[in-house]
C-alpha positions in Angstrom: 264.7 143.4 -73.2 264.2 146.9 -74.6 262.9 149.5 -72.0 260.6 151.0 -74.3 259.0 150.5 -77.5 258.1 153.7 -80.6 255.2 154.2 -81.4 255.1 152.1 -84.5 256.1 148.9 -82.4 252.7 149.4 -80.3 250.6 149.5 -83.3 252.2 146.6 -84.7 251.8 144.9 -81.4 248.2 145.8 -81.3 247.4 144.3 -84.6 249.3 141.1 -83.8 246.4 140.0 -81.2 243.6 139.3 -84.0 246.8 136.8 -85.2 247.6 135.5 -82.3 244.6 134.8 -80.1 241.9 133.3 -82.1 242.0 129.6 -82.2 240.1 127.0 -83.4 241.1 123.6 -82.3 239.6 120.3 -83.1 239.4 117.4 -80.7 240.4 114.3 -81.9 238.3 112.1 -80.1 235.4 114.0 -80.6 232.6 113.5 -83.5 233.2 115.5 -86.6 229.8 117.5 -85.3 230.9 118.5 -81.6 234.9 119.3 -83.6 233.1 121.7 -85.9 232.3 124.8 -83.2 235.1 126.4 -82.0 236.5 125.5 -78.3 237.5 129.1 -77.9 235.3 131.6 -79.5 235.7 134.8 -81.0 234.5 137.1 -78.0 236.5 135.2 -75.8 239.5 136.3 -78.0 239.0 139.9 -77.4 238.8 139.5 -74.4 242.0 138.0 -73.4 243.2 140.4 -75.4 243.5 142.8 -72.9 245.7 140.5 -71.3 248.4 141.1 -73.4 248.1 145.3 -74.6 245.8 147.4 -72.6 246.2 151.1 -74.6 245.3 152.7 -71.3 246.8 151.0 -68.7 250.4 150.6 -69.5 253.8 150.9 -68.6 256.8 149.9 -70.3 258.6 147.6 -68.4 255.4 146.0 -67.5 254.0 145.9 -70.9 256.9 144.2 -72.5 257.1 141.7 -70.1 253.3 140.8 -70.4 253.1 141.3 -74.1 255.9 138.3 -75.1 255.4 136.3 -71.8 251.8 136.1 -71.4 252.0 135.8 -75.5 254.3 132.5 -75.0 252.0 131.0 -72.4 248.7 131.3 -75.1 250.7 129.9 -77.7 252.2 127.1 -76.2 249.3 126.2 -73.5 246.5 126.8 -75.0 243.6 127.2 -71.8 241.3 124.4 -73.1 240.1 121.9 -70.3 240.3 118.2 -70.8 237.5 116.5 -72.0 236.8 112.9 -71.3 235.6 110.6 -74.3 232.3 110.2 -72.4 231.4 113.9 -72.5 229.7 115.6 -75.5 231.0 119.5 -75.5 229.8 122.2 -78.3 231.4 125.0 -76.6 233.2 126.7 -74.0 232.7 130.1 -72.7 235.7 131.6 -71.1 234.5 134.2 -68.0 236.4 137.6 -67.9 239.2 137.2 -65.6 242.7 136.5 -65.7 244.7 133.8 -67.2 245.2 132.4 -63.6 241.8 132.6 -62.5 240.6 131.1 -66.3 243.1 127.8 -65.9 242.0 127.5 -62.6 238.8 127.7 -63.5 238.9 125.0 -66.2 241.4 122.9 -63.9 238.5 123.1 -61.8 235.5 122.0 -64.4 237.3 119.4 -65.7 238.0 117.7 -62.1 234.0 117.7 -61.5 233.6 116.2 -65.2 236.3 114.1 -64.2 234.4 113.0 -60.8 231.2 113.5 -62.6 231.7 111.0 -65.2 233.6 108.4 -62.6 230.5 108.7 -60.4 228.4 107.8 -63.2 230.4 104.5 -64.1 230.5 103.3 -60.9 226.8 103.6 -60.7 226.2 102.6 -63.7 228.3 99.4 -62.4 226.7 99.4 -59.2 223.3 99.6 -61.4 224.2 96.8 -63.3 225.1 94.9 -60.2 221.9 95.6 -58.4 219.3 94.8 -61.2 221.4 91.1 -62.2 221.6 90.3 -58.0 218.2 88.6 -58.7 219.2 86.4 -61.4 223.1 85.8 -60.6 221.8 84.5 -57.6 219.6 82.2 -59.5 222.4 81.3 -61.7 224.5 80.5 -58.9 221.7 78.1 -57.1 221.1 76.4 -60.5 224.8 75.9 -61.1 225.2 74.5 -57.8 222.1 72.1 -58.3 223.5 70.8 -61.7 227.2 70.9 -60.0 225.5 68.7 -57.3 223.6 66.4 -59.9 227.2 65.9 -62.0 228.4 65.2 -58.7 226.3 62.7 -57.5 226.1 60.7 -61.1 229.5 61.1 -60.8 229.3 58.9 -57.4 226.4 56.8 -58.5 228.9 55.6 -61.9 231.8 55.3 -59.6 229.9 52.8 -57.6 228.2 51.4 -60.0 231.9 50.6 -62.5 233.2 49.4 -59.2 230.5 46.8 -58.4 230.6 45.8 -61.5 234.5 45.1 -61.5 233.6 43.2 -57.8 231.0 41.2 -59.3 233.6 40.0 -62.5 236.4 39.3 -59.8 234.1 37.2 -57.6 233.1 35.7 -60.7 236.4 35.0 -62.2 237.4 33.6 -58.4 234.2 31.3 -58.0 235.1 30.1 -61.8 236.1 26.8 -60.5 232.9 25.5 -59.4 231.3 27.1 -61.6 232.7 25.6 -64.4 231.8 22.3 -63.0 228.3 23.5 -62.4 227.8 24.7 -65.9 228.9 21.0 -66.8 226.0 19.1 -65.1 223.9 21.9 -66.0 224.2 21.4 -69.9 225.0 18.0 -70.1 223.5 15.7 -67.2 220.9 13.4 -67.7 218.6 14.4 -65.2 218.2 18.1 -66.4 215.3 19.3 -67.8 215.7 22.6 -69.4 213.8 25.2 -70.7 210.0 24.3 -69.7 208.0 26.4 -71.2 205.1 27.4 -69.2 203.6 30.7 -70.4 203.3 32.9 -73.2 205.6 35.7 -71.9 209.1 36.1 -72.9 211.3 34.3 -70.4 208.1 32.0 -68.7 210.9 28.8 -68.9 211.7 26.6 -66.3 214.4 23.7 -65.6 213.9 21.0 -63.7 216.5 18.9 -61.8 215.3 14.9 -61.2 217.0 12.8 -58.9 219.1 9.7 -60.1 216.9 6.5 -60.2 217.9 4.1 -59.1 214.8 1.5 -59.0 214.6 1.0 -55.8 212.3 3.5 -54.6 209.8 4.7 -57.7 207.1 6.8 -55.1 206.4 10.3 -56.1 209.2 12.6 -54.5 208.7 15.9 -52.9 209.1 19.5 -55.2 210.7 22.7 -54.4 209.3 25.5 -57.1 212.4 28.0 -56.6 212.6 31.1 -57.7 216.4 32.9 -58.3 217.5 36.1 -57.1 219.5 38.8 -58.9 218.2 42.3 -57.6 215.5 42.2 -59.7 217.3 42.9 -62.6 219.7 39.7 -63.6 217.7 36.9 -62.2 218.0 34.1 -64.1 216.7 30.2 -64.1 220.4 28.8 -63.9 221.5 30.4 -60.9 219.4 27.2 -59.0 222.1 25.0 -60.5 223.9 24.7 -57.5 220.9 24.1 -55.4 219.4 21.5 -58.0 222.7 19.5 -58.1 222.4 19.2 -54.0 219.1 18.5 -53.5 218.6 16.1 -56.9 221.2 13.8 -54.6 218.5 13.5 -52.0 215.3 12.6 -53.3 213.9 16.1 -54.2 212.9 17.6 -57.4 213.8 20.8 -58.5 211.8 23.4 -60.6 213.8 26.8 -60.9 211.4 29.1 -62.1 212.6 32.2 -64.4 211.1 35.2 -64.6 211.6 38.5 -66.2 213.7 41.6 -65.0 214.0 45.1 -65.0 213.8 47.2 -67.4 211.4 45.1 -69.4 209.2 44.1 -66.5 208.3 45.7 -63.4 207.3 43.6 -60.1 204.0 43.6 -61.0 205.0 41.1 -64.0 207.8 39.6 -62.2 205.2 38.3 -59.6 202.9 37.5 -62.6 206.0 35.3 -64.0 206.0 33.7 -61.0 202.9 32.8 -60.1 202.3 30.6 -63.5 205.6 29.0 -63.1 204.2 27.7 -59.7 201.1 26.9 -61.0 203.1 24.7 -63.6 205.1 22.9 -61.0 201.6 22.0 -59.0 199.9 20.9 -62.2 202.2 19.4 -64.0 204.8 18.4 -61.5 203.1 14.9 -61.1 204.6 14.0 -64.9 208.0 14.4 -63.7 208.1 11.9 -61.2 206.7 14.6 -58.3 204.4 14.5 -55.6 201.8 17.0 -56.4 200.8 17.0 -52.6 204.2 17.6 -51.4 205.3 21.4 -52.9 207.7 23.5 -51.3 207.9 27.1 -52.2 211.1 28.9 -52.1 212.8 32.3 -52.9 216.8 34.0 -52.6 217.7 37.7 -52.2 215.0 39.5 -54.8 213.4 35.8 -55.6 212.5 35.3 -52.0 210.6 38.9 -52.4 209.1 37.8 -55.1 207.6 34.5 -54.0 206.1 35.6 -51.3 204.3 38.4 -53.2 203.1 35.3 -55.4 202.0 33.6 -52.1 200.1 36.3 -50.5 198.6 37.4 -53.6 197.1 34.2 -54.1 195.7 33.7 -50.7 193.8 36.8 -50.9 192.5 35.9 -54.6 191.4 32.4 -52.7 189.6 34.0 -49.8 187.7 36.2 -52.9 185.1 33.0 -53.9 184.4 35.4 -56.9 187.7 35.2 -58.7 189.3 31.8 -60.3 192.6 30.6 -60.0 194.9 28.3 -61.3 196.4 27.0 -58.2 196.1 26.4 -54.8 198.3 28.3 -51.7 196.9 24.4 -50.0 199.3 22.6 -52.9 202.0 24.3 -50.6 203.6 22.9 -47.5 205.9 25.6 -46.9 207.8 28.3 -47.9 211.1 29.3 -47.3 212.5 32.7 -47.8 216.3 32.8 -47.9 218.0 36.3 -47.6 215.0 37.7 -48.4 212.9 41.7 -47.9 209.4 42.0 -46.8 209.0 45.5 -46.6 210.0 47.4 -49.2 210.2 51.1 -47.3 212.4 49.6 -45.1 214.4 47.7 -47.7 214.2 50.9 -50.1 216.2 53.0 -47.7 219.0 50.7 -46.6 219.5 49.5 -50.6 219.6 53.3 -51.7 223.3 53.3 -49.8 224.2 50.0 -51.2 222.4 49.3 -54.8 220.3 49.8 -56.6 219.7 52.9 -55.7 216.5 54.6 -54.6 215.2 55.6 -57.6 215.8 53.0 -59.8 214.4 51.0 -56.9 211.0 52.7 -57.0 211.2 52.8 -61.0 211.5 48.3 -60.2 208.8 48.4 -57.8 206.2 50.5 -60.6 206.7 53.9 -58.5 206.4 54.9 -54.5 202.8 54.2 -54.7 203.6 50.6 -55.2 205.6 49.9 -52.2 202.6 49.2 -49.9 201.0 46.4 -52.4 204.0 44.4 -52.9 205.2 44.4 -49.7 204.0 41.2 -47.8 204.7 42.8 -44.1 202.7 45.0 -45.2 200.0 43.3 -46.9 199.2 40.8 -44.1 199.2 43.3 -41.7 195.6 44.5 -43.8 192.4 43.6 -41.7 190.6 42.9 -44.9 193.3 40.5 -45.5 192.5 38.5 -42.1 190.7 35.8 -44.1 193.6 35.6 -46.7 196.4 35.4 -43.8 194.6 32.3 -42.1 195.1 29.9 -45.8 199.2 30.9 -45.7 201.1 27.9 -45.4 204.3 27.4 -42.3 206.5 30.0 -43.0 210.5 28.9 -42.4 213.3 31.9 -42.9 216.4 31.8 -43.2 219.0 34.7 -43.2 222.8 35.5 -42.5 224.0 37.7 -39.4 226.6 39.3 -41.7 224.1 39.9 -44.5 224.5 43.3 -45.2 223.2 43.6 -48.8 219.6 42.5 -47.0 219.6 42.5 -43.4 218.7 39.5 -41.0 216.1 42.1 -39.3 214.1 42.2 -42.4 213.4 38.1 -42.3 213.3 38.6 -38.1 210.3 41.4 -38.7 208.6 39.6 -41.0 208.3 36.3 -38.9 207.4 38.3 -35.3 204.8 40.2 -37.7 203.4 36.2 -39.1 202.9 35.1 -35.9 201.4 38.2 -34.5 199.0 37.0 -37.2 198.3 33.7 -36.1 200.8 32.1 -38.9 203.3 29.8 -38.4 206.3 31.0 -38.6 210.1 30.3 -37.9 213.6 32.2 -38.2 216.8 30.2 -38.9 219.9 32.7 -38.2 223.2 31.4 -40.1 225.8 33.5 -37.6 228.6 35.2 -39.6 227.2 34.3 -43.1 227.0 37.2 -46.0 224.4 37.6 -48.5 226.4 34.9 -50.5 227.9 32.8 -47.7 224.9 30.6 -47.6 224.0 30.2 -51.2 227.5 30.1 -53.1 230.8 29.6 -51.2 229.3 27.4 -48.4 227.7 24.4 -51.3 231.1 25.0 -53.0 232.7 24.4 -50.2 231.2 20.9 -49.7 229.8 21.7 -46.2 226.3 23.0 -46.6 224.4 23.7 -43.2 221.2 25.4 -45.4 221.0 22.4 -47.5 221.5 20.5 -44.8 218.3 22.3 -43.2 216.0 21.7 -46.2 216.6 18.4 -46.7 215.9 17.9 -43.0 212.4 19.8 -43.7 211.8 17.9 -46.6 211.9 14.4 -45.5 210.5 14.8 -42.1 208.7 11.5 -41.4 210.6 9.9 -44.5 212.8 7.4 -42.2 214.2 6.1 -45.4 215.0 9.8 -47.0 216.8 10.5 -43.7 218.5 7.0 -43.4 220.3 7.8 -47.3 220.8 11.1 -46.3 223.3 10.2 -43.4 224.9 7.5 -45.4 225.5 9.1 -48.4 229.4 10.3 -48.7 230.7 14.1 -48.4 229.9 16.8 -50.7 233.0 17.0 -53.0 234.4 20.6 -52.7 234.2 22.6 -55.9 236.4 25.5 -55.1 239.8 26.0 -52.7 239.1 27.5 -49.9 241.8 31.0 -50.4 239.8 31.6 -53.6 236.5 31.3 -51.3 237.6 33.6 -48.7 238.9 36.0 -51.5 235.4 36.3 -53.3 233.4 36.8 -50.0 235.6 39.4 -49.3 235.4 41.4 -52.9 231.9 40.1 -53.3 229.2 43.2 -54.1 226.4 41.6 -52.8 
């Protein structure tokens, strides 16, 4: 470096700052608007000049030094302070001070824009959290709800596909007898089939006529029967079994059909009913029957039903102002197998086994309709006392190992009959199912129910009872693994 400069070097040195220090500098990021104004203005040029030549404060040494150094630094680091995209800047005024105390300055404004701008995104975000809290919080309860709804119809089609696969295996292993059932069904002699005895869809009957033999042409005694099937796959035929038995010992059969849900509520199913019995007692005669000697009887859903049909018509009897077509007197008894009384009891225990509640309630015409067809219930009415006192002898019979319907519900329904001043009786089949007693036992060839009924039946018929011990075994219809198998898989 020189130690001193002439004269004509200052003055070249003092012109060189209008060169050196004005600059304009456009930001990039910035709109072509906020670019347009200049980040360091003229003024401010002026006065960093002084920075670099001060004409009355000098030395040489000193002023060489500052003049290429401090020249360097504007050139290559210009003092402009960062701006963030977020920020909108027209101008900046540079205060008078040194070059230190300017970049510290802006190192300084552009921290707090820095901070400035972070503090308003984060409560911004913190804005955005607070006003949404109200509805992600309903989101969130609604997605739950529908995630429990897809995971309940998620359970109720699991156990729906897999009774439906138990119901075709128990199927497929009672095929045996079944097939052999279907036989006499179709073809036999003494099978009356589809009787038509109304004007709804599905009023048929079949009727099942003992052999005759010509030795004993007297009227013989009826049981009207009415099928189970949940309500919803009842159907005339499923009596077969029971028609085949029975037709060996004297007694006529009449399986009444009916129709099921979805096309018919209870209320019509109970409607069905009714004029299928009032068929049977009079018409029954024209078969070979005794119209005098009618037994009513129900399984599973059909033994709900038929006593709705009973009860109902003793109350429109003890009404002298309405007409009816039969008479609860035609009937000597009724028997209730496997049967439910009260439906809010029945409602709750089928709602963890099938159907479930609310297709339940959608069978029974809605909640409202639990009370009026449910004959616990209904009996239990002290307007009804005139209607209870015309009910025929009640006999019910029920499996301990029912669990599709338990035994309780035929055991609360008789203590509740004889409360009433009604004849009643409970017959308990111990370790039977739902099924036991109406399927695998009859295939098996060793029928205690049937056994039971006939016993009913013909009590005082010395000549009914005589044939009934002499006549040979019940052939079996079915081996006995495939029987214990389908109890075991069986949905019911």
């Amino acid at each position: 470096m020189h130690k001193s400069f002439t004269k004509p070097t200052r003055v070249y040195l003092s012109k060189m700052q209008s060169h050196i220090l004005p600059i304009s500098i456009s930001n990039p990021f910035l709109s072509n608007r906020a670019s347009s104004s200049s980040i360091i203005p003229i003024s401010a040029a002026a006065q960093a000049g002084a920075v670099f030549i001060n004409s009355d404060n000098y030395d040489g040494d000193d002023l060489a030094h500052s003049s290429i150094e401090d020249g360097k630094k504007v050139e290559t680091k210009p003092l402009l302070p960062r701006v963030s995209s977020h920020d909108s800047i027209s101008s900046t005024r540079l205060p008078s001070t040194s070059t230190g105390s300017v970049s510290f300055q802006k190192r300084r404004g552009t921290r707090t824009a820095s901070e400035s701008n972070l503090s308003d995104l984060r409560g911004g975000r913190r804005r955005f959290l607070c006003h949404n809290a109200g509805r992600t919080d309903g989101d969130t309860f609604s997605i739950t709800r529908f995630g429990s709804k897809v995971l309940g119809y998620i359970g109720s089609g699991y156990r729906v596909i897999t009774g439906f696969l138990a119901l075709q295996c128990y199927g497929i292993l009672i095929m045996p007898g079944v097939l052999q059932v279907a036989y006499y069904y179709y073809f036999s002699s003494q099978v009356r089939r589809d009787i038509v005895f109304g004007d709804q869809p599905r009023n048929k009957l079949d009727i099942y006529l003992p052999k005759n033999d010509g030795k004993n042409d007297d009227p013989k005694p009826v049981i009207a029967f009415i099928t189970g099937g949940a309500w919803v796959i009842g159907y005339k035929a499923w009596g077969s079994l029971l028609g085949l038995h029975l037709s060996g010992t004297d007694v006529i059969v009449a399986c009444i059909d009916y129709r099921n849900f979805p096309k018919a509520t209870i209320s019509d199913m109970v409607e069905d009913a009714s004029r299928g019995i009032s068929f049977v007692c009079n018409n029954i005669s024209e078969y070979g029957g005794d119209p005098n000697r009618i037994y009513l009887m129900g399984q599973s859903a059909g033994a709900h039903i038929a006593a709705c049909a009973l009860v109902d018509q003793a109350i429109k009897e003890s009404d002298v102002t309405q007409s009816t077509t039969w008479s609860v007197s035609q009937i000597k008894a009724y028997f209730g197998l496997s049967g439910g009384y009260n439906l809010f009891n029945l409602a709750d225990h089928l709602n963890t086994r099938g159907p479930y509640k609310s297709i339940f309630l959608s069978i029974m015409g809605g909640e409202e309709s639990l009370s009026r067809y449910s004959p616990e219930i209904v009996v239990q009415d002290p307007k009804n006392k005139n209607a209870v006192s015309l009910l025929p002898p009640v006999i019910l019979f029920h499996g301990t190992a029912d669990y599709s319907i338990p035994a309780d519900s035929s055991k609360t329904f008789v203590d509740t009959l004889q409360r009433l001043g009604v004849k009643a009786d409970l017959m308990l089949y111990k370790g039977k199912t739902h099924t036991d007693v109406f399927v695998q036992d009859p295939m098996r060839g060793d029928d205690k129910l049937f056994d039971d009924l006939v016993a009913i039946v013909h009590a005082g018929d010395e000549e009914a009872r005589r044939k009934q011990v002499n006549a040979p075994p019940r052939r079996r219809l079915v081996p006995e693994f495939m029987l214990k198998l389908a109890a075991k898989i069986s949905p019911f």
